[in-house]
C-alpha positions as a Markdown table, in Angstrom:
| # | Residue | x | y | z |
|---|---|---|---|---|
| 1 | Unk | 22.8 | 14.9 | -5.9 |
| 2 | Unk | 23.3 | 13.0 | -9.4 |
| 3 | Unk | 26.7 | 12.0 | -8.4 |
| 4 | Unk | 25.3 | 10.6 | -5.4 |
| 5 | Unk | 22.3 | 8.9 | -7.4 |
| 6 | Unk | 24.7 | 7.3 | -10.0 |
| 7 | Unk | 26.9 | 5.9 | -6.8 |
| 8 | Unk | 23.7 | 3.9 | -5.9 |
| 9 | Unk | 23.3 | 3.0 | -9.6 |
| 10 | Unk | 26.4 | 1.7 | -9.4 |
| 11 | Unk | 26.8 | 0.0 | -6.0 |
| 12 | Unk | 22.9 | -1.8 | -6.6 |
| 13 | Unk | 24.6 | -2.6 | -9.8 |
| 14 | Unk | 27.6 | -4.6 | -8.4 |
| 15 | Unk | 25.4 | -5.8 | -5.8 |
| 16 | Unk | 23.0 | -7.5 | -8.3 |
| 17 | Unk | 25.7 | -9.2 | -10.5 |
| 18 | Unk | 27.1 | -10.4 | -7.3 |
| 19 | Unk | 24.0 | -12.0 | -6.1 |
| 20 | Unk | 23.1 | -13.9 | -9.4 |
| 21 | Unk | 26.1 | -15.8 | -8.6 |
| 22 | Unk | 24.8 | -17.5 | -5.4 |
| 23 | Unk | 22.1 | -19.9 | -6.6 |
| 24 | Unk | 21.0 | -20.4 | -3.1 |
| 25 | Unk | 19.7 | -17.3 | -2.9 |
| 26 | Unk | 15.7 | -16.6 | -3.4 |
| 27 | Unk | 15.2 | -12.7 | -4.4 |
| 28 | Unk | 18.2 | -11.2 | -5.9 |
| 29 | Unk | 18.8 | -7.0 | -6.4 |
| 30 | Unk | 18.2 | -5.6 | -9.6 |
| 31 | Unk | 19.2 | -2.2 | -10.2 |
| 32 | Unk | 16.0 | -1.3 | -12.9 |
| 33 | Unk | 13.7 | -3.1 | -10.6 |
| 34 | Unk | 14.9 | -1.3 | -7.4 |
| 35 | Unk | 15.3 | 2.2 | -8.6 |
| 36 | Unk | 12.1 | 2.2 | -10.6 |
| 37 | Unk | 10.4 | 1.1 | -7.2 |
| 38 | Unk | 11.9 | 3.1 | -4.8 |
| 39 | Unk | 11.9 | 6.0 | -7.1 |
| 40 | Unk | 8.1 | 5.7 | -7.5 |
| 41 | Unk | 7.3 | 5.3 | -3.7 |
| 42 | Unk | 9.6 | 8.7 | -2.8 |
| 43 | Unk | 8.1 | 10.6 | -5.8 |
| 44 | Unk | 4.9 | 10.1 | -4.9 |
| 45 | Unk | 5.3 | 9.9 | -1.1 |
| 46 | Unk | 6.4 | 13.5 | -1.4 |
| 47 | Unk | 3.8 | 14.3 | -4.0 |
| 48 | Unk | 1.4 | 13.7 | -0.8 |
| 49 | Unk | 3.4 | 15.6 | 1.1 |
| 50 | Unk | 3.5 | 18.8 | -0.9 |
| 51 | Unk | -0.3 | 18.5 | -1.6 |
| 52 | Unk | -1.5 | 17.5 | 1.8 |
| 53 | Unk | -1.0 | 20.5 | 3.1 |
| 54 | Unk | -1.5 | 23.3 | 0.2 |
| 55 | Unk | -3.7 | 21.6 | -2.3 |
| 56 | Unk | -6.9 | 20.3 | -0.3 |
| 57 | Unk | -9.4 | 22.9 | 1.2 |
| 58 | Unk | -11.1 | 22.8 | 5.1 |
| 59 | Unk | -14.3 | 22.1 | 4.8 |
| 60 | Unk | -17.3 | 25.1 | 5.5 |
| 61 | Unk | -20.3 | 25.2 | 7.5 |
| 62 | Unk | -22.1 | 25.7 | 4.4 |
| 63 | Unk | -20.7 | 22.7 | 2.4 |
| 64 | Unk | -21.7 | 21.1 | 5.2 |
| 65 | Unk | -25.2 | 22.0 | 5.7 |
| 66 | Unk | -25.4 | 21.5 | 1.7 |
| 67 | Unk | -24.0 | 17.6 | 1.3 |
| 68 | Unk | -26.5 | 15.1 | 0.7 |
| 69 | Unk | -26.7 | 11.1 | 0.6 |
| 70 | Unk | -28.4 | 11.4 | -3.5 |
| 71 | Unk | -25.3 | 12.5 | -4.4 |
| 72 | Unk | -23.5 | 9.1 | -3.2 |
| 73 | Unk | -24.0 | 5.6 | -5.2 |
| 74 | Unk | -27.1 | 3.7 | -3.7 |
| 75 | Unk | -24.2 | 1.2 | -2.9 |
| 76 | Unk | -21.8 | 3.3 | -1.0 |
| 77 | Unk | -24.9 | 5.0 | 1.6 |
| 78 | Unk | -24.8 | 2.8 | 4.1 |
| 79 | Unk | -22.0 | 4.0 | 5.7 |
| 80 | Unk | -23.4 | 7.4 | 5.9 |
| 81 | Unk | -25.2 | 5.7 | 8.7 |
| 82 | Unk | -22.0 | 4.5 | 10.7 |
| 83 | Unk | -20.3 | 6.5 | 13.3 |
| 84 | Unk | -18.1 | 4.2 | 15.8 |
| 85 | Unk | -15.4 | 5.5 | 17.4 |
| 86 | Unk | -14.7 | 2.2 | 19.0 |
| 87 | Unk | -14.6 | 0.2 | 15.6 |
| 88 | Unk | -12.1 | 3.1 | 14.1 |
| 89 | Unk | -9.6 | 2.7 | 17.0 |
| 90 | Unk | -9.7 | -1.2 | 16.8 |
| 91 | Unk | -8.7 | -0.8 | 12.9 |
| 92 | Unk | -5.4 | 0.9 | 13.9 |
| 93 | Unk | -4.5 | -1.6 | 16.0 |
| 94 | Unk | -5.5 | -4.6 | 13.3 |
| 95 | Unk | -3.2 | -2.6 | 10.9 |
| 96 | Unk | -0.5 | -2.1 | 12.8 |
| 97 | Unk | -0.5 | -5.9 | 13.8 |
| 98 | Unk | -0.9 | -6.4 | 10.0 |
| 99 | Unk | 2.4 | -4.7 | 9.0 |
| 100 | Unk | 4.4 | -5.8 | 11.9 |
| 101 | Unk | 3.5 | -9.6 | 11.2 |
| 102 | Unk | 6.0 | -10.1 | 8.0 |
| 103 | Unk | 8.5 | -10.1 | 11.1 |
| 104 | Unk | 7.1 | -13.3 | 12.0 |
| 105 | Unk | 9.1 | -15.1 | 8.6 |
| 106 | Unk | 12.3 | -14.2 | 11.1 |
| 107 | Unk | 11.6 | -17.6 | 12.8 |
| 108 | Unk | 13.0 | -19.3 | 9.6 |
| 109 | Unk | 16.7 | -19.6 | 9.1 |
| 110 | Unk | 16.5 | -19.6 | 5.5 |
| 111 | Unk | 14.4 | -15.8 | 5.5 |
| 112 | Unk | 16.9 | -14.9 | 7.8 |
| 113 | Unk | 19.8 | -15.5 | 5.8 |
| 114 | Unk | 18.2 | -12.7 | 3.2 |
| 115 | Unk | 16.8 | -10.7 | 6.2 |
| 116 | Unk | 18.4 | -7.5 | 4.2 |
| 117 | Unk | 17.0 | -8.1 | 0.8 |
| 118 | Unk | 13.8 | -8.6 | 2.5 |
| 119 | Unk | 13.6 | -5.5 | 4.3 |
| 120 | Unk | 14.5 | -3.5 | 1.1 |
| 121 | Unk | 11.5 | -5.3 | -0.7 |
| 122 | Unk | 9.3 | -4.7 | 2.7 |
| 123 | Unk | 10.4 | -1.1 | 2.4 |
| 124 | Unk | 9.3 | -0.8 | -0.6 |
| 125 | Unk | 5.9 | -2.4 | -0.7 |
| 126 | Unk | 4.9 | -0.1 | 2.2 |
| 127 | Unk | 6.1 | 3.0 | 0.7 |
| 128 | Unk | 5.0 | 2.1 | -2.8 |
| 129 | Unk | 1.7 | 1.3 | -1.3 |
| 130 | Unk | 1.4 | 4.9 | 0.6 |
| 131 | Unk | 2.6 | 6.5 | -2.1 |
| 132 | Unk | -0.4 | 5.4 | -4.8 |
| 133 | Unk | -3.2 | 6.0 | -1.7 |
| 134 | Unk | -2.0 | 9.1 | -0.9 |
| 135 | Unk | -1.7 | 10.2 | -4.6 |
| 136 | Unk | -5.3 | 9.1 | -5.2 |
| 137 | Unk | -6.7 | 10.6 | -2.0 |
| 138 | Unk | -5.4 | 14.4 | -2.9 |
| 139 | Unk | -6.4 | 13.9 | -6.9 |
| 140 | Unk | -9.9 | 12.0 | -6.1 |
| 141 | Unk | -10.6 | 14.6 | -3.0 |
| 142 | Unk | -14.1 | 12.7 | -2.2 |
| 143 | Unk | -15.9 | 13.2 | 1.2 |
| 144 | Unk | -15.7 | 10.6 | 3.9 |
| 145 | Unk | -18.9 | 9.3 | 4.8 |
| 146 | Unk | -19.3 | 10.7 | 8.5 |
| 147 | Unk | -19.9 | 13.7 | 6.6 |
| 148 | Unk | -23.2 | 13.0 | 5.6 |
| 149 | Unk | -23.8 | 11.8 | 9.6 |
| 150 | Unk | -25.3 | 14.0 | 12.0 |
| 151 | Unk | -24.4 | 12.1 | 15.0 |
| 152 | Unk | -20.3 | 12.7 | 14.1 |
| 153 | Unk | -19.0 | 16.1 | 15.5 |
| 154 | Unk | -18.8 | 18.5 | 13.2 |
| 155 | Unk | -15.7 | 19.8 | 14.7 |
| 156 | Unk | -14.3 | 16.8 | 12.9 |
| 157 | Unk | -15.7 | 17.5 | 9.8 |
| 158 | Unk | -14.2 | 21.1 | 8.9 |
| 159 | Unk | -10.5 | 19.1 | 8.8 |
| 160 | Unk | -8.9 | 18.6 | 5.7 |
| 161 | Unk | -8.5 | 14.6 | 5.9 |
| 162 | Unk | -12.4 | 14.6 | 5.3 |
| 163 | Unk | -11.9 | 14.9 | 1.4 |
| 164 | Unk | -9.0 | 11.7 | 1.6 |
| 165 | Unk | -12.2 | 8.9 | 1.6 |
| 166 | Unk | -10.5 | 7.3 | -1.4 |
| 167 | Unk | -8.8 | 4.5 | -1.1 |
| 168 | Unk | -8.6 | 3.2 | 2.4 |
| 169 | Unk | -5.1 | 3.4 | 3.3 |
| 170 | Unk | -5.6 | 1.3 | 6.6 |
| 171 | Unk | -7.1 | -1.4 | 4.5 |
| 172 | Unk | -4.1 | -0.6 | 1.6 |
| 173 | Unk | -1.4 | -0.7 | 4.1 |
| 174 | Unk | -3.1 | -4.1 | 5.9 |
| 175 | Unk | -3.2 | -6.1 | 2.7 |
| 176 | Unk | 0.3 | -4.7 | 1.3 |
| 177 | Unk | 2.3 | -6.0 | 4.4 |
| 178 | Unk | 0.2 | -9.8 | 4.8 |
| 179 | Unk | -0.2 | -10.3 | 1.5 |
| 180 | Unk | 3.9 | -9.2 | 0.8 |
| 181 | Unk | 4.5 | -11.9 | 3.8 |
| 182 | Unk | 2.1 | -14.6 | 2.5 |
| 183 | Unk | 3.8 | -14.2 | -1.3 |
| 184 | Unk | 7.3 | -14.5 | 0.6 |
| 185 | Unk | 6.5 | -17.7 | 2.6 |
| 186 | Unk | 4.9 | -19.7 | -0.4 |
| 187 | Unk | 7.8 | -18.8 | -2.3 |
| 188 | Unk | 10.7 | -20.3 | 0.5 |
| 189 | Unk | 8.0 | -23.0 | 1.3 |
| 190 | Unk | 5.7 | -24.0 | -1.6 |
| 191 | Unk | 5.0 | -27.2 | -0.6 |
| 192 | Unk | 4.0 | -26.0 | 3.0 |
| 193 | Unk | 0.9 | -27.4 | 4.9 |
| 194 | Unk | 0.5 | -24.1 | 6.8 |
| 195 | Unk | 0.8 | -22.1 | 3.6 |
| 196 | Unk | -3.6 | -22.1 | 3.2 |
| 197 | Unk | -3.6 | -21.1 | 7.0 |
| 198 | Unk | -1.1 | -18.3 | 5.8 |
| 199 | Unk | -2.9 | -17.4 | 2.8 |
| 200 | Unk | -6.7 | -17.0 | 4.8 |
| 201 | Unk | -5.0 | -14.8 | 7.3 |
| 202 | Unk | -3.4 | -12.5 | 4.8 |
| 203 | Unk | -6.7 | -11.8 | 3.1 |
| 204 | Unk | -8.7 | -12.0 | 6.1 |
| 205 | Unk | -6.4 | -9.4 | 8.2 |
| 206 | Unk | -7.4 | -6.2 | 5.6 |
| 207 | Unk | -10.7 | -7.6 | 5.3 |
| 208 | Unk | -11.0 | -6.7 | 9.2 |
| 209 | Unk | -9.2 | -3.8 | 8.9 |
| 210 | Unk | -11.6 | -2.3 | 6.2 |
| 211 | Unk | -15.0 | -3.4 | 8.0 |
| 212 | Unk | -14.2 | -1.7 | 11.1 |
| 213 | Unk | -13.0 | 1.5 | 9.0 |
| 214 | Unk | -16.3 | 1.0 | 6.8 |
| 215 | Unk | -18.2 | 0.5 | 10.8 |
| 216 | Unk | -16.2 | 3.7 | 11.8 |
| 217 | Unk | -18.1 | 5.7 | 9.2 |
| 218 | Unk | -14.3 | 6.5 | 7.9 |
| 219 | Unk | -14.7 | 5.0 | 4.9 |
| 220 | Unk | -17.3 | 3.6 | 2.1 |
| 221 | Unk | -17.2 | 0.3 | 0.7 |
| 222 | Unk | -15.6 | 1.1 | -2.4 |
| 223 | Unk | -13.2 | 2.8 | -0.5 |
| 224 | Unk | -12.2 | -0.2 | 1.3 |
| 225 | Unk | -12.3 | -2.6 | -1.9 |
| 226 | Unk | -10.2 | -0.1 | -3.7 |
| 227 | Unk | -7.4 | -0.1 | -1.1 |
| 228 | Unk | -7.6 | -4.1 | -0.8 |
| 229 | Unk | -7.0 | -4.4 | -4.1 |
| 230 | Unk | -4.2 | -1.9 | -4.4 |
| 231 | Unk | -2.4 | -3.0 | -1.2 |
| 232 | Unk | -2.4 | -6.8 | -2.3 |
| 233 | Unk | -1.4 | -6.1 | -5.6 |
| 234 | Unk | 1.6 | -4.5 | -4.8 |
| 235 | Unk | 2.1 | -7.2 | -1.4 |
| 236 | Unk | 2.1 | -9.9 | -4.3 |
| 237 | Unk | 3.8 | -8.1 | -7.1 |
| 238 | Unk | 7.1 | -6.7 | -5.5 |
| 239 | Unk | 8.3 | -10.1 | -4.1 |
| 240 | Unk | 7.7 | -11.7 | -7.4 |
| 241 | Unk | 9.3 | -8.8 | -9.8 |
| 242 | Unk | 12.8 | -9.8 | -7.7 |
| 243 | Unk | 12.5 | -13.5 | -7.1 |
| 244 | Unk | 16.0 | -15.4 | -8.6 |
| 245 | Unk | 13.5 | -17.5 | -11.4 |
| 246 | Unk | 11.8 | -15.0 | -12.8 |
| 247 | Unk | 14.0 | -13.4 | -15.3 |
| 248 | Unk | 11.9 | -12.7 | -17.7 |
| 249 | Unk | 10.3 | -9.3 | -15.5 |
| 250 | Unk | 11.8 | -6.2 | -16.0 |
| 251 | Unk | 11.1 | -2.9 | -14.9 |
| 252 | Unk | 11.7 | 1.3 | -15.9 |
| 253 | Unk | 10.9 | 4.4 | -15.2 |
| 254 | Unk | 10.0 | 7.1 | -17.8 |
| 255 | Unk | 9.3 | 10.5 | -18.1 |
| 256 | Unk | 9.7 | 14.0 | -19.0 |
| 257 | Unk | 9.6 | 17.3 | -17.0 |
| 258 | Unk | 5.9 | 17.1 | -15.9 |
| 259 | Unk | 5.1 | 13.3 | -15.8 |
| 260 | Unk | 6.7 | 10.4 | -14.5 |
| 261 | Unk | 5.6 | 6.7 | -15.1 |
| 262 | Unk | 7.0 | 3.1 | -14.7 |
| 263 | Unk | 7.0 | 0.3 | -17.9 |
| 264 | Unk | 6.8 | -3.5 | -16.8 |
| 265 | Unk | 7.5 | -6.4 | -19.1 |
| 266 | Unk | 6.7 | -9.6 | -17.8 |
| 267 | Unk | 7.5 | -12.8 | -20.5 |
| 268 | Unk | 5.0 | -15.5 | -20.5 |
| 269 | Unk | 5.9 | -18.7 | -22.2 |
């Protein structure tokens, strides 16, 4: 296994001192960047996986009988109110359509010619993204709001994804991929007039997707703020950490046996 890890060490390695020759190109590979990033999003990815199933109780008849709205923020209790099936179906579909529309930069010949770097960088985005929600959702372990509603089934309430309320990783996932595409347009075309058009959809597509969760009863509001900000931080942060100009960003991992954690440096002038 660590031969085969200092083989990719290597080949991103080569790769990246190949690529800083062609000035053409717009995101370049960089080995600290790249292994930091998709180190994180695997680590914690299987974190989720581990935990999901072992570390996270069902919930009991008696918890449930017990929960009350005075134990949620006067802020966060009107979505004990909302139970809509309808609403919660329509926010997979806006968040698949979210995710799949960075494929739309493939109509430009200049994207295209980087389709590969692009892909990494989409990769992982995503699986950076999924990783933090799904490490906060198993550490956090708070109730999802149809909980504290009478009119959802209780059948759906003994299941163990009722304690993953926080973030929203429909809204997380929605504003990782459109904000990720919107960051890589503006940065082939700055000077675009479509790139406000671009812009409004990327931050209106999560907003969508986390209103008809928050409708659904799924999730609170905080929930869905918390997962628009994460996924847009990382949309607009992983393009950026490997664009050509920006030299001045680099990226680690550190860690001992019973922590990991990543160090950024950005330079300003």
């Amino acid at each position: 296994m660590m031969k085969r890890f200092l083989i990719l060490i290597i080949f991103l390695q080569a790769y990246n001192l190949l690529a800083q020759q062609d000035s053409s190109r717009m995101y370049n590979w960089n080995t600290g960047i790249d292994v930091a990033l998709l180190t994180s999003g695997t680590v914690l990815n299987t974190y989720f996986l581990i935990e999901e199933p072992n570390g996270q109780r069902f919930i009991s008849l008696e918890e449930i009988r017990s929960v009350s709205r005075d134990e949620i923020p006067s802020f966060d209790v009107s979505a004990t109110y909302n139970w809509n099936k309808t609403a919660s179906n329509w926010s997979d579909v806006v968040q698949v359509a979210s995710v799949v529309s960075p494929f739309l930069l493939l109509k430009s010949e200049r994207v295209r010619a980087e389709k590969w770097m692009i892909a990494l960088m989409g990769f992982e985005t995503l699986a950076l993204n999924q990783g933090i929600s799904g490490f906060l959702k198993v550490s956090i372990d708070r109730k999802r709001p149809f909980v504290y509603n009478d009119d959802a089934p209780d059948e759906l309430k003994y299941r163990r994804q009722v304690f993953y309320s926080f973030p929203s990783a429909h809204t997380s996932a929605s504003a990782a991929a459109t904000f990720f595409g919107a960051t890589v347009y503006s940065h082939y075309y700055p000077e675009s007039k479509w790139k406000p058009l671009v812009w409004a959809t990327a931050a209106t597509l999560p907003a969508i997707t986390g209103y008809l969760r928050y409708e659904g009863g799924k999730h609170f509001l905080t929930d869905v703020a918390g997962g628009y900000i994460l996924g847009a931080a990382i949309g607009i942060l992983v393009p950026n950490l490997h664009k050509v100009s920006n030299e001045k960003v680099s990226i680690n991992t550190f860690g001992g046996a019973d922590m990991m954690g990543l160090s950024l440096y950005w330079m300003i002038d």
